[in-house]
N, C-alpha and C positions, 0 to 999 in steps of 0.2 A: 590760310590756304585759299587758293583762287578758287570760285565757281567754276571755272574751266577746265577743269583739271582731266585730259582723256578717260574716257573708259578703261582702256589695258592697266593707268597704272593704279586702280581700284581694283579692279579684277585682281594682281595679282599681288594687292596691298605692297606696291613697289614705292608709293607716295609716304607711305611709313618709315620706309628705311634708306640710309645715306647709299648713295652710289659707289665703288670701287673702282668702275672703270672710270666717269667724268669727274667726281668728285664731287657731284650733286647732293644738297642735305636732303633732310625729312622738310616735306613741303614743296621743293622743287624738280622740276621736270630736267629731266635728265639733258644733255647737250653735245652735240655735234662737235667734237674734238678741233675741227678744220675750220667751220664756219663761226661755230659757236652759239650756231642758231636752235633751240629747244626742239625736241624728238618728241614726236605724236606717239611714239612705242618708247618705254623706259630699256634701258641694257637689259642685254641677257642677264648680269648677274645680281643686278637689282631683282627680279622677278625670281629666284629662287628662294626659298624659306634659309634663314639662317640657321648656320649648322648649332645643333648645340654638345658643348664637350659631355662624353659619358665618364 
């Protein structure tokens, strides 16, 4: 993983887990659908805790 890697997506340990909406894995920063260019804020649903089944 990059030195670079924002703030937000340590905060909300979002560099841990694959993306749903871009399709971004563990390690990479999430992307702008349109441009393709890397988001200084990871997706809304990368930053939520994964559900787990009860």
């Amino acid at each position: 993983m990059s030195a670079d890697i924002p703030r937000p997506y340590l905060e909300w340990d979002a560099i841990f887990r694959d993306c749903v909406e871009c399709a971004a894995r563990v390690g990479e920063l999430c992307v702008n659908p349109i441009s393709g260019v890397s988001k200084r804020l990871p997706c809304v649903a990368r930053t939520k805790p994964e559900e787990t089944e009860q």
